[in-house]
SEMIKE-876286 format. One record per residue (C-alpha): residue in one letter; x, y negated, z. Coordinates in steps of 0.1 Angstrom, whole numbers, plus 5000, padded with zeros to 4 digits. Each point is the difference from the previous one (the first is absolute). Layout:
BEGIN
AXYZ;...
This chain:
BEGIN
X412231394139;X503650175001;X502749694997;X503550065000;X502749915024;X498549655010;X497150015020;X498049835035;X500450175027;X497849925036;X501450265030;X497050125022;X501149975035;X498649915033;X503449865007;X499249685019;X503849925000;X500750074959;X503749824996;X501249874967;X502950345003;X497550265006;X497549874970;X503450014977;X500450365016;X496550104990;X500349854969;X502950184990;X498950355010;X496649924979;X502049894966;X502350355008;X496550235004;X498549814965;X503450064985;X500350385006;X495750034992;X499950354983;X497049974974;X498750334984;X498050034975;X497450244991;X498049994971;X497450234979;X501150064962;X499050134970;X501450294986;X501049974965;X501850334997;X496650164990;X499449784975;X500250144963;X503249824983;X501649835035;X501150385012;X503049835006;X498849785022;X500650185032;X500449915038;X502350245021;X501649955041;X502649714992;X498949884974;X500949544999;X497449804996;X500149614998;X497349815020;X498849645003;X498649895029;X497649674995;X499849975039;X503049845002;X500749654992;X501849984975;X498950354987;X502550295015;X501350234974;X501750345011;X500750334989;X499150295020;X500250414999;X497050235006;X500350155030;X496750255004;X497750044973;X496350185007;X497650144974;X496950134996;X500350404985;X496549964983;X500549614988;X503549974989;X499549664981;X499849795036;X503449995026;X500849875032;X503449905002;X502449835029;X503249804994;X503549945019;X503549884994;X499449704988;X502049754980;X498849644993;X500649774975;X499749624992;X497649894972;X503149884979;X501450375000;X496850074990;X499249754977;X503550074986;X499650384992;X496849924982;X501249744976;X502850314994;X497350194990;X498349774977;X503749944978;X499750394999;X496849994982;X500849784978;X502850144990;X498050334996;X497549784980;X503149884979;X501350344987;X496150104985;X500249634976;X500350084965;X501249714976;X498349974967;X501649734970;X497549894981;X500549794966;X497749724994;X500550044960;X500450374996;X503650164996;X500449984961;X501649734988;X500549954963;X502649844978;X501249815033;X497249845000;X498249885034;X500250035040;X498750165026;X499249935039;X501350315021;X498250065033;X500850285027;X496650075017;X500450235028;X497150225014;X499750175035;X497450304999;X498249804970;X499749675012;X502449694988;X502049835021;X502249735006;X498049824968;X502149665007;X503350165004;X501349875032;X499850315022;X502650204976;X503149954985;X500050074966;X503550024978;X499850124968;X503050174977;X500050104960;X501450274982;X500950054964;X498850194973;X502650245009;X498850075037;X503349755012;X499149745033;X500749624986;X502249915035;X499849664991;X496449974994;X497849955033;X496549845007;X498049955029;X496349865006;X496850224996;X500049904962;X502349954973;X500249894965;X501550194974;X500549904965;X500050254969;X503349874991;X501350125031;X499550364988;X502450174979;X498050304985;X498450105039;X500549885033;X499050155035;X499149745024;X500450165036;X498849795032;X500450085035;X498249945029;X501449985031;X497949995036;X501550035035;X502850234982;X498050204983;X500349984961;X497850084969;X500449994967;X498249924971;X500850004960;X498649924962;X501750014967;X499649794978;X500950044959;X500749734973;X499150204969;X500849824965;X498550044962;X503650104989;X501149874964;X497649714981;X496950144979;X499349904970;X500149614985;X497949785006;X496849894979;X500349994962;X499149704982;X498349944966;X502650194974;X501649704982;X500449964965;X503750144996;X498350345014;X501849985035;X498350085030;X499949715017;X498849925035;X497749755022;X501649925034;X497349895030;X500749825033;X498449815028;X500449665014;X498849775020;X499549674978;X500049964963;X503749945000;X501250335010;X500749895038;X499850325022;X500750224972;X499550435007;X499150304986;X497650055025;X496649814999;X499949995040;X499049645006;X500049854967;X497649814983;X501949954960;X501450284978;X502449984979;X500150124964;X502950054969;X499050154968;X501950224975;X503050015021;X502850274986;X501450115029;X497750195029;X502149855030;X498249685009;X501649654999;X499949825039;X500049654982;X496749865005;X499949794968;X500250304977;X496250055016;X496449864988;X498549925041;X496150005006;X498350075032;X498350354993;X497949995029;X497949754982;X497450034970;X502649894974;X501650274986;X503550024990;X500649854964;X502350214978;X502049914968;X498049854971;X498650254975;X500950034961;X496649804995;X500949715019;X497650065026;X501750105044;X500550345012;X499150115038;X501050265021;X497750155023;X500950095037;X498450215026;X500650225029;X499050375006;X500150285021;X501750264976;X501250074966;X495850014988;X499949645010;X497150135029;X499349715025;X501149754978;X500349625015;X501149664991;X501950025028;X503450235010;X498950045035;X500150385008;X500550074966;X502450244985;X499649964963;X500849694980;X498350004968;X500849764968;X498549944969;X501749834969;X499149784972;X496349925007;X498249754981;X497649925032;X501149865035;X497550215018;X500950305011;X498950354994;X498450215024;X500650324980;X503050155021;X500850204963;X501249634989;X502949985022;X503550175003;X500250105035;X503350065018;X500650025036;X500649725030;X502050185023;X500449705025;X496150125010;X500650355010;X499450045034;X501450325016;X498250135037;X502250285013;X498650035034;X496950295002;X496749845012;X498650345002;X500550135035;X499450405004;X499449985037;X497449784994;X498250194972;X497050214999;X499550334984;X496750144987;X498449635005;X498749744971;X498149655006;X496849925004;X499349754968;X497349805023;X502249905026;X503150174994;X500150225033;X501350354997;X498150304992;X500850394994;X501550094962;X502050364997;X503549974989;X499649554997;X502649765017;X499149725017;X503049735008;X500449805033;X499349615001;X502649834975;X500849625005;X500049804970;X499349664988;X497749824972;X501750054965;X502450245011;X501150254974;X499950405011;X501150244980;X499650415009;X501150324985;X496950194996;X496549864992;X498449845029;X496550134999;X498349755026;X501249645010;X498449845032;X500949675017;X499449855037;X500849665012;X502649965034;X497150185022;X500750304976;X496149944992;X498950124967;X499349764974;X499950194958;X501750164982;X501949954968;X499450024963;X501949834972;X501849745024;X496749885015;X498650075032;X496550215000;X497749915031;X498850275018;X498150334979;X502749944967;X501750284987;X503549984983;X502650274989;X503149765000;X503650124977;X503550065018;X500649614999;X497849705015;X500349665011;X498249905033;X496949804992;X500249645006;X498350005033;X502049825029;X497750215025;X501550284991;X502450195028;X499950364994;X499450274972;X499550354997;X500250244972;X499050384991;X500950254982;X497050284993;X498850274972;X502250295020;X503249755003;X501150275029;X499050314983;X503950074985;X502249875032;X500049785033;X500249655010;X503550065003;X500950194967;X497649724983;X502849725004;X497449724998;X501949664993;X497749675006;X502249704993;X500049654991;X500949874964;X500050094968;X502350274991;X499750345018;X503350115018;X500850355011;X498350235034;X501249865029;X498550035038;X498249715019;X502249905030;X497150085016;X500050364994;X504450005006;X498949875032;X497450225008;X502050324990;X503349865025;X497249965032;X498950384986;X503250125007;X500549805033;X497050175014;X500850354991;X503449915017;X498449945033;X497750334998;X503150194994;X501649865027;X496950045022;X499250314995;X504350135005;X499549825032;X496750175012;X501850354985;X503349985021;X498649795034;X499550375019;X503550144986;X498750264976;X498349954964;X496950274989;X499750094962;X497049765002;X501749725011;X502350064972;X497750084977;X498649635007;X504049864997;X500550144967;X496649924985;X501049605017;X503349994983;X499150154964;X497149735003;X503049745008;X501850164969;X497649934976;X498849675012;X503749894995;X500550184966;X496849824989;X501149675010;X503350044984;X498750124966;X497849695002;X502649785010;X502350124973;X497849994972;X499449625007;X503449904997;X500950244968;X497549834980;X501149714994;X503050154985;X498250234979;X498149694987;X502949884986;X501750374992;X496950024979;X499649734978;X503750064990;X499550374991;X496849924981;X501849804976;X502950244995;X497650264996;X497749784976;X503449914980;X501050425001;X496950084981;X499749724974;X503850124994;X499050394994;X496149904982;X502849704974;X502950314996;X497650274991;X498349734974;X503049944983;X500050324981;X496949924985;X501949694981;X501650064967;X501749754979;X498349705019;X496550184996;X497950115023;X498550314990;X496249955011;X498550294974;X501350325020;X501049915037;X498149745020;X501549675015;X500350105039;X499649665015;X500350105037;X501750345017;X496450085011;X498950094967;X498449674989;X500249954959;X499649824974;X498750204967;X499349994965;X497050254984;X499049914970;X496049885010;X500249815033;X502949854984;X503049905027;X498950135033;X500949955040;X499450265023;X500550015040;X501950295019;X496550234998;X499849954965;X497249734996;X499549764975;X500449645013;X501149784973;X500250054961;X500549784967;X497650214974;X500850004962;X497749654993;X502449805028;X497150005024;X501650015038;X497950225024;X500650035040;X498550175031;X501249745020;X502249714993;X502249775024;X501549734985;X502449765013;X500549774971;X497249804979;X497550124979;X498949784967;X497250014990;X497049764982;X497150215020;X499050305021;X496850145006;X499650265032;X497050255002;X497149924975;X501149624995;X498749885036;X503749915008;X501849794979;X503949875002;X500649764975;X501849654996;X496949835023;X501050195030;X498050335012;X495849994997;X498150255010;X496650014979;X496450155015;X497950204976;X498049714990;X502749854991;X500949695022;X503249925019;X500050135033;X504049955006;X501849754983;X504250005008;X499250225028;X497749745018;X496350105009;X497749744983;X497649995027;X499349865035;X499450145034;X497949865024;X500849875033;X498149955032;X499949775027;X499750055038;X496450115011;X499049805019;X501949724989;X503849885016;X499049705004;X500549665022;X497749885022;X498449675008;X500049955038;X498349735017;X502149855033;X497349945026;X497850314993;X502750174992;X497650164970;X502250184967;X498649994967;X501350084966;X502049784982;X498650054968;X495850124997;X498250194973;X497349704987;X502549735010;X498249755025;X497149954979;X497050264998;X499149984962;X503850114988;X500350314985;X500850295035;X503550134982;X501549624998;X502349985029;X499849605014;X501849865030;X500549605009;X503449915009;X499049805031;X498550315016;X503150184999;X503249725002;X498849835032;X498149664983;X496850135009;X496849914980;X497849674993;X496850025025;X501650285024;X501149925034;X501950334997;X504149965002;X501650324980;X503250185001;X502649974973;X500250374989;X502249974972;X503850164999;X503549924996;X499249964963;X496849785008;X497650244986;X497550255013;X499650364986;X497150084977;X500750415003;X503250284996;X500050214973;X501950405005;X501150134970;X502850244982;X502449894980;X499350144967;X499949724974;X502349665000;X496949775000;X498349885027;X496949834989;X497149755017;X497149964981;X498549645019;X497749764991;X499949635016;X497349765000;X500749625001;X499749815032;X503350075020;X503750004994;X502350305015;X502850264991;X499850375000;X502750215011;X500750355000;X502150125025;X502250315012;X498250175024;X498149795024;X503149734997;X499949645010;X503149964988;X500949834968;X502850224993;X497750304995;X497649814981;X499450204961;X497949694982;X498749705004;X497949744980;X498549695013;X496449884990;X498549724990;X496749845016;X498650024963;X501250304990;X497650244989;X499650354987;X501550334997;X503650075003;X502550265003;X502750015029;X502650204987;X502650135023;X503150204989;X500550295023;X503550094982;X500950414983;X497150245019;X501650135032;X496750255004;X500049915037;X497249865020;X500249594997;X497649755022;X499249634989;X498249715015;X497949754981;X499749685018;X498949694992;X501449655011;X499949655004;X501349705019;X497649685015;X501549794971;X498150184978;X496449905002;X497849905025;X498650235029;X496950084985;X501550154967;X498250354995;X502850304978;X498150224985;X500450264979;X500050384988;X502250275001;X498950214972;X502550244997;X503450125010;X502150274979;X503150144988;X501450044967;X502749984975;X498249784973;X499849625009;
């Protein structure tokens, strides 16, 4: 082993009279000869200059190379020239080489230049991030309403970094609608919060990141686009009997005396009504308002009739203007429909019955594009048995979505397939009318869908087939998939903005790679600059791409607005020319019906009078859709009405439907009553868990399980479907004439469960057919789930020891929900109740569902 400097050192002499002067001499000359050492080194190589793509790795007479020696302790690092280098002519990969003129250095130089190197890198690494701002509630802000968490993501080659935000420095700067920096608006932190009300019309929101003095920058607009003037009043009341229009006003509260009062029913339980009110603009004086809690069964009362007897008005929620989806319940809902003057508390289920105008406190508005182009597949479709992907010409197949249960999505072209995965991205169904289809359904879902109410539920996919590529690319497509409920206009995924910036990146570096290979022997072939052009028009069209992509996504939000201005002018321009070009057809206060035809609309709709049909409406293409004939009889193709309808009775079809003042019936062919006020008048049978969910007995010493309750009871000559079980067997008492001591298997509720019953949702009615013979005193119980808690319990009803007979456990399961609903029946007792010995029996003879009690 090589040390330096300090050493042992043992002269060999035959020097019988060694002195202490001439071991210091020897000594010394032996540190000057270690000193002065001349090491060469000769070592065997390989050759990389032969290698294809490390040409440039070469090795020529004089060459520096840097050497560390392990031999010496600590290791000895130098740098050395080539001296002589020898080759084989025939193997040119191997070389023998010998080095001189040597320079050493300590292992902090060393250490020193390396950690030089490394800060390089990094700093190399820092000028390829790119800085993505992502909005966590789209860019779209409407009437001021809202807020949104801004976060700067930044990406090296693809992959995210810095997700906690203490390697950067991130400081963020806004600019105005106009383009002008806000100097004395600054932010820093990874995220930020803006508020709509921040925004004056549009905002840019610019943050820059800032690594070992290397800086990137990253930007979003957003836009705060409003309705512009007030639309029309709001909804009419009953007309009065001076002839004035006069109006209803609604609000929401949150008690019967108007505490909490809004015009939004967000967290309220009571609304508000005022009747025959002459002005439209709604009083903010809670006493001028009749309170009741709409979210119960009681409807709202309304002003009492001319016949003495009380007026209600009817409330309910929808989807749209149809009154589709319609609820008890505003949650989701954009419609709010009301219904005057009704001589019956319960409400209608005919959406025709209600005036429906809209909730706008329930729109939700996405922004951000789920669908992700770089992730898409082209001439693909899904599998409907286990929603792989398979081969379809000119279909689209998405990338893996993340959603959530209930979530709305809406999309602006028809989604032709639907599949979902849990967070292992495994298939689980697909989707059809806001239910989830186990494996082998088939659906063809609309533009709009809400996420089934599944909390597995990670991931979906959609598709788009029947030849949705035959007419233009993935790209020219514009595919928008976002959350909510109203559609806004094409914008890119951040994804794809991404995606397109590391595009151009990487044609960068080929450009720059292949100049460099071009100019490293002084002189450029027409090749090599064939290859230079073709890299830079790439570049050019990369970048153009990008900036067309970029620039669309921030001029749409301000042609969103643009647009719905211009609409209206342009709406108001042509009912100006269709009103000025009817005026000529007016003489003396007279409309002249007999020789010109009342244009109703500048695209040729009329209104017409011909002598047979009597007075006629016809749409733009000339076809009948409404007309009063000559006996006063009114006809339609098709009829929306907003207002109420009065009428004693109306018959649909050949008389099986019937509206009339009993509510709707639907009548089979024989005649009986198969629907009475929209309720089925039958029941729906519901089965228990086979084999049974049910306790078991268990004896302590043996440690021997039984079950708690036995078909035949504990005596052979019962009937085999009577269920017995005696209470000392199963509370821990134990039995007269047995040495055996038994557990006490009874719950938190001190019952044991007879069996659990699986059932959907589809009536209100929950019923237990059960018979009990005397002898024994208990409860029944009929719990959530497999509860032993007695806040989840749905019924109870104690027993007596005498009681006998059938009876009929009738548990209230609230408005259908249509979802999948589990129950226990159990069956309880304490020791107070009777001695240890008592035998319950009894028969369950039939559980069902229904609407009729």
């Amino acid at each position: 082993e090589l040390r330096h400097i300090i050493g042992t050192y043992e002269p060999q002499s035959d020097d019988q009279d060694m002195t202490d002067k001439r071991l210091y001499t020897l000594t010394e000359n032996e540190l000057e000869k270690r000193i002065n050492e001349i090491i060469e080194y000769e070592t065997e190589i390989a050759d990389l200059e032969h290698v294809p793509g490390m040409e440039n790795e070469k090795i020529r007479l004089g060459d520096t190379l840097k050497i560390k020696d392990t031999k010496f302790n600590p290791p000895l690092y130098v740098q050395a020239r080539v001296f002589e280098v020898n080759g084989s002519i025939k193997e040119r990969g191997k070389k023998n080489v010998k080095l001189g003129d040597f320079t050493e250095y300590t292992e902090q130089e060393v250490q020193a230049v390396w950690k030089s190197l490394q800060d390089e890198i990094k700093r190399s690494l820092a000028r390829m991030l790119s800085v993505n701002v992502v909005s966590s509630a789209g860019t779209v802000f409407k009437n001021g309403i809202g807020s949104t968490e801004l976060t700067a993501v930044v990406y090296n080659q693809g992959n995210e970094m810095d997700k906690d935000g203490e390697t950067y420095n991130y400081t963020w700067t806004k600019y105005d609608k106009h383009g002008n920096l806000l100097g004395e608006w600054s932010m820093s932190g990874k995220t930020i919060n803006v508020k709509a009300t921040d925004i004056d019309e549009k905002a840019m929101y610019a943050c820059e990141v800032v690594f070992q003095d290397v800086a990137v920058l990253g930007y979003v607009t957003l836009t705060n686009v409003f309705d512009g003037v007030d639309g029309e009043p709001g909804i009419p009341g009953p007309p009065g009997k001076n002839g004035q229009t006069l109006y209803t006003w609604h609000k929401y509260a949150d008690d019967e005396q108007g505490n909490g009062m809004s015009d939004y029913p967000n967290g309220k339980a009571y609304i508000g009504m005022a009747y025959n009110k002459e002005s439209p603009i709604k009083s903010t004086n809670p006493d001028d308002y009749e309170w009741s809690k709409y979210r119960g069964d009681q409807g709202v009362p309304g002003p009492p009739g001319e016949d003495g007897n009380p007026n209600y008005t009817w409330v309910k929620y929808a989807d749209d203007e149809k009154g589709n989806g319609m609820a008890d319940r505003p949650d989701g809902k954009r419609y709010l429909g009301l219904a005057y003057n009704k001589t019956t508390q319960t409400e209608s289920t005919n959406p025709s019955d209600y005036n429906w105008s809209p909730l706008y406190d329930n729109v939700q508005v996405g922004g951000r594009n789920l669908f992700v182009i770089k992730d898409a597949l082209v001439n693909s479709v899904f599998k409907w048995a286990d929603g792989e992907v398979a081969t379809e010409t000119d279909s689209l197949v998405s990338g893996f979505i993340e959603v959530l249960a209930n979530e709305n999505i809406i999309c602006n072209y028809t989604i032709s397939q639907i599949m979902f995965y849990d967070k292992d991205k495994v298939y689980i169904g697909t989707y059809r009318d806001g239910e989830l289809v186990p494996v082998g359904g088939r659906t063809r879902p609309t533009d709009k869908m809400t996420v089934p109410n599944k909390q597995s539920i990670a991931y979906m996919r959609v598709s788009f087939r029947d030849g949705f590529l035959e007419d233009a690319s993935v790209e020219g497509k514009k595919v928008k998939l976002e959350k909510g409920n109203v559609e806004t206009d094409w914008s890119p995924a951040p994804e794809d903005e991404r995606a397109y910036a590391e595009y151009v990146a990487q044609l960068k570096a080929d450009l720059a790679e292949e100049e460099a290979k071009a100019h490293a022997d002084g002189k450029v072939t027409a090749e090599e600059q064939a290859r230079i052009d073709q890299a830079r028009r790439n570049l050019e069209e990369a970048k153009q791409h990008a900036n067309d992509v970029s620039s669309e996504a921030e001029t749409n939000a301000k042609d969103h607005a643009d647009k719905v201005s211009k609409e209206k002018a342009e709406e108001a321009r042509r009912q100006a020319e269709a009103f000025a070009e009817n005026a000529s057809n007016i003489k003396k206060g007279i409309i002249d019906v007999g020789s010109v035809p009342i244009r109703t609309a500048a695209n040729g709709a009329r209104i017409q009078w011909d002598g047979t049909n009597g007075l006629v409406q016809y749409d733009s293409k000339g076809n009948p859709v409404s007309w009063l004939d000559l006996k006063g009889n009114s006809r339609f193709v098709n009829a929306y009405l907003s207002g109420e309808i009065h009428a004693k009775r109306g018959v649909l079809g050949d008389g099986n439907v019937i509206i009339d003042d009993k509510g709707v019936r639907i009548v089979r062919p024989d005649g009986a009553i198969a629907m009475q006020n929209g309720l089925s008048n039958n029941d729906h049978p519901v089965f228990s868990s086979d084999p049974h969910y049910m306790t078991g007995g268990r004896v302590k010493r043996s440690g021997v399980r039984f079950e708690a309750f036995r078909p035949g009871g504990t005596y052979i000559h019962n009937a085999t479907q009577i269920y017995g079980g005696v209470k000392g067997s199963l509370d821990g008492r134990g039995l007269d004439g047995s040495l055996e001591d038994y557990e006490d298997v009874r719950d938190g509720i001190r019952a044991v469960a007879f069996n659990k019953y699986e059932f959907t949702h589809s009536a209100r009615y929950l019923v237990f057919r059960f018979r009990k013979y005397a002898g024994a005193k208990f409860s029944v119980h009929v719990m959530k789930n497999t509860s032993d808690n007695i806040n989840d319990r749905l019924y109870f009803e104690l027993l007596e020891k005498d009681v006998e007979g059938l009876k009929n456990f009738i548990v209230d399961l609230g408005v259908p929900q249509y979802n999948t609903r589990v129950v226990t029946f159990k069956i309880g007792w304490t020791s107070s109740w009777g001695n240890r010995m008592e035998n319950m029996r009894f028969v369950m003879e039939k559980v069902y569902l229904t609407d009729f009690v």
